[in-house]
C-alpha positions as CSV (number, residue, x, y, z in Angstrom):
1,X,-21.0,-26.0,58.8
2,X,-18.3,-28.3,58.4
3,X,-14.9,-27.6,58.2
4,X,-14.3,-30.2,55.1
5,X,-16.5,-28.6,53.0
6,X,-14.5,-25.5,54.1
7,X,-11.5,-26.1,52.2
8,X,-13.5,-27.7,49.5
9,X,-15.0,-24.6,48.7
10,X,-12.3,-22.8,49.0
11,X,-9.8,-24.7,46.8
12,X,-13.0,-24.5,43.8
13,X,-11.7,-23.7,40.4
14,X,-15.2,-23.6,39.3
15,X,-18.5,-23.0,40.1
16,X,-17.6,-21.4,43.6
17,X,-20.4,-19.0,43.8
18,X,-23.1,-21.1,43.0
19,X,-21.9,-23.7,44.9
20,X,-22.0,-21.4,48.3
21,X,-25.7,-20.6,47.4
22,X,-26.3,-23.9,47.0
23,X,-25.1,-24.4,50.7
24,X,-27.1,-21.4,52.3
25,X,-30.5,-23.0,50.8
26,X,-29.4,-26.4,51.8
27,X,-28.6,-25.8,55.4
28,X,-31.2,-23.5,55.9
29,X,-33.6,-27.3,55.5
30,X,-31.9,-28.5,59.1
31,X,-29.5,-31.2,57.3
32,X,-26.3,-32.5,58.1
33,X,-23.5,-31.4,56.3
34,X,-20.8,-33.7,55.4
35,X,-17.7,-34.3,52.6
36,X,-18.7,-37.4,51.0
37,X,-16.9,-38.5,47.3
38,X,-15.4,-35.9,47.1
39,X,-18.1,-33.5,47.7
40,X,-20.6,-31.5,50.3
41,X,-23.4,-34.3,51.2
42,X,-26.0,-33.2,53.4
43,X,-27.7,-36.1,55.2
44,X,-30.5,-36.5,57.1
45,X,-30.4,-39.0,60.8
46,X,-27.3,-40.6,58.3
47,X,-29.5,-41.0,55.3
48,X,-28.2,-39.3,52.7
49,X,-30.4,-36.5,51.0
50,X,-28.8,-34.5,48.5
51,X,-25.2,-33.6,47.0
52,X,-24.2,-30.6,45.6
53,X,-21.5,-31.6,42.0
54,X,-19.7,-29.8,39.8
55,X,-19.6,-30.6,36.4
56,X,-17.2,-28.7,32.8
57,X,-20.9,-26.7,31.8
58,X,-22.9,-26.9,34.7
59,X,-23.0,-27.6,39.0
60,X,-26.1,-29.6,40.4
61,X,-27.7,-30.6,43.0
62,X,-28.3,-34.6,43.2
63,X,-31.7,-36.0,44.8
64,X,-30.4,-39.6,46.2
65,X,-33.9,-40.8,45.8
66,X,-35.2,-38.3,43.5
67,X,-37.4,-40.5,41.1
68,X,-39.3,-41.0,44.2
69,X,-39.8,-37.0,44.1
70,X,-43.6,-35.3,42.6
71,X,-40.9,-32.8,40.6
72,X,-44.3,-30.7,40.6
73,X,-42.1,-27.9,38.3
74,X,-40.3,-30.3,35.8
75,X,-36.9,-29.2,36.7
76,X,-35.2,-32.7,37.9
77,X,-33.0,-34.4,35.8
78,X,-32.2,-38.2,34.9
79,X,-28.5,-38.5,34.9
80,X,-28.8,-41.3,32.4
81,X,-30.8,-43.7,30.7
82,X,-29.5,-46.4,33.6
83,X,-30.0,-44.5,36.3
84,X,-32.7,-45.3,38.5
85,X,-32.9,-43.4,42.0
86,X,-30.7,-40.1,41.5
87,X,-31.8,-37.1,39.7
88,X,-30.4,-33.7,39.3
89,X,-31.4,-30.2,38.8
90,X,-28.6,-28.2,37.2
91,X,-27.0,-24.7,37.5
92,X,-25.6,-22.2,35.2
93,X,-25.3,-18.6,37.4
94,X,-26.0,-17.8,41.1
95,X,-28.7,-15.5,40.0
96,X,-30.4,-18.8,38.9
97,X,-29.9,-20.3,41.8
98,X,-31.5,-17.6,43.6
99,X,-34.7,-17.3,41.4
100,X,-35.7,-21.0,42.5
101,X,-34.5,-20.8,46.4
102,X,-38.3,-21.1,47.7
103,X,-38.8,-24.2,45.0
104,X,-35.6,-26.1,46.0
105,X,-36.3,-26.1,49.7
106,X,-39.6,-27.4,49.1
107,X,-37.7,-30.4,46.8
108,X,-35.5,-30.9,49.8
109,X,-38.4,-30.9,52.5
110,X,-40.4,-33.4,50.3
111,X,-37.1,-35.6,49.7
112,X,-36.8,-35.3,53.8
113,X,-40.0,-36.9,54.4
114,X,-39.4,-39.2,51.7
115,X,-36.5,-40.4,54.0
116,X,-38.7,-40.4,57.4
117,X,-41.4,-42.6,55.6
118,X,-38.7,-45.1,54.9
119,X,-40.0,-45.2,51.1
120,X,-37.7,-47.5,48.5
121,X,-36.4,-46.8,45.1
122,X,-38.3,-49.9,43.3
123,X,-34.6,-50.8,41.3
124,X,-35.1,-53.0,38.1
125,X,-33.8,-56.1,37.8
126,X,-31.0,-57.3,35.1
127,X,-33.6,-58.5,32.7
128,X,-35.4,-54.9,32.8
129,X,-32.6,-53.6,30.8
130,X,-32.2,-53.1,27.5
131,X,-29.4,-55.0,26.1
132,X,-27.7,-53.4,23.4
133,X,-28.4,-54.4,20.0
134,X,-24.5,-54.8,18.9
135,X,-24.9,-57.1,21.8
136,X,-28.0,-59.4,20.9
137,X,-26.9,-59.6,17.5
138,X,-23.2,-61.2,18.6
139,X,-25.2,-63.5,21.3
140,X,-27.8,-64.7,18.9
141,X,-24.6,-65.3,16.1
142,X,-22.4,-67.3,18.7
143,X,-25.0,-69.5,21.1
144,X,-22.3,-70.3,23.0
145,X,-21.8,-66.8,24.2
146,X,-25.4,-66.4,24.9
147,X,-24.9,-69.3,27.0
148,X,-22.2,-68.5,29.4
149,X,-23.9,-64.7,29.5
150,X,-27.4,-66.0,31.2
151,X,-24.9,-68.4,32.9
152,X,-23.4,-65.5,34.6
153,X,-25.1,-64.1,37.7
154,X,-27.4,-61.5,37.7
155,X,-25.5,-58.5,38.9
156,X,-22.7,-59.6,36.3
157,X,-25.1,-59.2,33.6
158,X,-26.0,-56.3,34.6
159,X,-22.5,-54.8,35.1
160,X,-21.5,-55.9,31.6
161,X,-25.0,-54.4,29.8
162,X,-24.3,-50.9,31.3
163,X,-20.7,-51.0,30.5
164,X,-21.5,-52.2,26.8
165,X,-24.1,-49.6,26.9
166,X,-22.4,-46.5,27.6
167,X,-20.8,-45.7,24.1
168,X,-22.8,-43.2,22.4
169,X,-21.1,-44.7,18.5
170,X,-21.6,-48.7,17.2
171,X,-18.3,-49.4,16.7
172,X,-17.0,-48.4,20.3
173,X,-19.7,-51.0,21.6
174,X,-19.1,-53.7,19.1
175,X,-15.5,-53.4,20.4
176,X,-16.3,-53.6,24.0
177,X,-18.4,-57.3,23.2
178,X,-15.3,-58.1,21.3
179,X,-13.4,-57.8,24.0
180,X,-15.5,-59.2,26.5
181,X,-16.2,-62.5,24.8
182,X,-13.7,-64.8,26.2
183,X,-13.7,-63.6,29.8
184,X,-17.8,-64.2,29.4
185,X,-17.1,-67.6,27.9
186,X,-14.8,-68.5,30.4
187,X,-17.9,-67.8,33.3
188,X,-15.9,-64.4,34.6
189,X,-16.9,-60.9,35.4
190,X,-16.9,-58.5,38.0
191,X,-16.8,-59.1,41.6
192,X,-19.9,-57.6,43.8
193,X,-17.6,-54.7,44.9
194,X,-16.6,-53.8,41.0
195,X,-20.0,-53.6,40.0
196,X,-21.1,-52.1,42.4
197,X,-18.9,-49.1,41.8
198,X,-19.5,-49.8,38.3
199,X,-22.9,-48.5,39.3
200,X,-21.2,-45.7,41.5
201,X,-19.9,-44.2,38.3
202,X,-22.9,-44.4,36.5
203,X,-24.7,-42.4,38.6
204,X,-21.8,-40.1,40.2
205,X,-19.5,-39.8,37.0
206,X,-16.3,-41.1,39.0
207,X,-14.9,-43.1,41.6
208,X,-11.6,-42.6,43.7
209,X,-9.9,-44.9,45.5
210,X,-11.3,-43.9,48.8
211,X,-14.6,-43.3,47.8
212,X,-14.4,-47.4,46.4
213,X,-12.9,-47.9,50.2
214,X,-16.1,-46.2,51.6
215,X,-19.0,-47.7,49.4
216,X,-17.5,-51.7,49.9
217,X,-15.7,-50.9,53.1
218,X,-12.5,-52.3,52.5
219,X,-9.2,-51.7,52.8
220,X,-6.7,-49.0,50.4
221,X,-5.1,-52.6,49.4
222,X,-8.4,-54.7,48.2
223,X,-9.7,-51.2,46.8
224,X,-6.5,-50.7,44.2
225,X,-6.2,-54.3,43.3
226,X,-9.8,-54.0,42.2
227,X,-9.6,-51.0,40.4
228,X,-6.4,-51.7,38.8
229,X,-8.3,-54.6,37.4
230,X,-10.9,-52.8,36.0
231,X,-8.6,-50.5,34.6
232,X,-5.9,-53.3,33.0
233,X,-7.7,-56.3,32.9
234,X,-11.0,-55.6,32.0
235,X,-10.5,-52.3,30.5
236,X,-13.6,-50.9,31.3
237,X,-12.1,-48.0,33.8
238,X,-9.5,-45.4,32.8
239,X,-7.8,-43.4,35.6
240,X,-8.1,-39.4,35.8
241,X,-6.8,-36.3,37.1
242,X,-3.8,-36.2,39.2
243,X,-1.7,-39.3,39.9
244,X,-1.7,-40.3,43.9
245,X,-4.5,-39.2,46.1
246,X,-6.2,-37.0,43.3
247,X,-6.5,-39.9,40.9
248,X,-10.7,-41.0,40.1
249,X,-11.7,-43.4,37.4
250,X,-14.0,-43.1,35.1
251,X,-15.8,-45.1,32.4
252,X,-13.9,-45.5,29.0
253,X,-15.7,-43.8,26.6
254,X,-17.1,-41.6,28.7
């Protein structure tokens, strides 16, 4: 057991129970057991396997590679329509979590050999997603935009479809390509490190400063400049929770 997790548990507001369950199953499969965003990550020779979160109406346990997974008893979860590898199944009560013990050991022994066979999430490329349609109709309307967006590089492109795609309303899209339209024009986007935790947050829910330190490995400096832009210049981000060392970011809109 580690010690971090230790205090994480015990500072838990919510889900505390389930989350301890969660634990005894997950440590009885041999893994690793770290603090990793924020929360308990159990690992496998440094592979990540599984992470236990807590959401406002239920607590999960996340599969890194779990579209890879048989999910012989339907239970796993896509977080999203973006998301590729990751895939949940989701908790309500301890007793529940009890009920399927023997089933999620099995999910975690199959995502362990998974890992030992070196087997790859097959991830789409940009032109795999589906771009919005508030967004095709304003790139077909101005064929200058259209343009500079295939000008941009791929990862950009893709950064900027999942960020115009996560509103669930039209308006709160069409806004978005409205405000996106001259940085496109003018051939900018995100860095590699911003979309990549643009992705982070599409599959996690949030990103801290630290966490964004972790996944780029860079310094607290580079990290806040870059989220700060996301945040002020882009407007994509908003920061969350506590100010200092508990702040994460999420998507706007979200």
């Amino acid at each position: 057991m580690n010690p971090k997790v230790d205090v994480f548990l015990g500072k838990a507001k919510k889900w505390q129970e389930e989350m301890e369950k969660l634990r005894m199953i997950i440590l009885d499969c041999q893994l690793t057991e770290e603090l990793k965003w924020g929360f308990p990550c159990y690992t496998f020779q440094k592979s990540n396997i599984v992470l236990v979160q807590v959401f406002k109406e239920y607590c999960a346990l996340l599969f890194f590679k779990g579209a890879l997974l048989k999910d012989a008893n339907g239970i796993l979860f896509k977080i999203g329509k973006n998301t590729q590898a990751g895939r949940q199944i989701r908790f309500t009560s301890v007793r529940e979590i009890g009920e399927t013990g023997t089933i999620l050991k099995a999910y975690i022994y199959e995502a362990i050999e998974v890992e030992k066979a070196g087997l790859k999430v097959n991830f789409k490329k940009t032109p795999e997603f589906i771009i919005p349609e508030e967004v095709q109709n304003k790139l077909d309307e101005i064929p200058a935009l259209k343009t500079a967006f295939y000008a941009l590089t791929p990862g950009r492109q893709r950064a900027y479809i999942l960020y115009f795609s996560a509103p669930k309303q039209s308006k709160t899209r069409e806004s978005r390509v409205e405000k996106c339209m001259q940085q496109i024009l003018n051939g900018k986007g995100l860095n590699d490190r911003q979309e990549k935790a643009i992705l982070f947050i599409k599959e996690k829910g949030k990103i801290s400063n630290s966490d964004y330190q972790e996944l780029n490995n860079v310094s607290k400096a580079t990290a806040t400049r870059d989220l700060s832009e996301l945040v002020e210049k882009y407007e994509i981000l908003r920061r969350a929770g506590d100010i200092g060392a508990g702040t994460n970011y999420v998507l706007i809109g979200s």
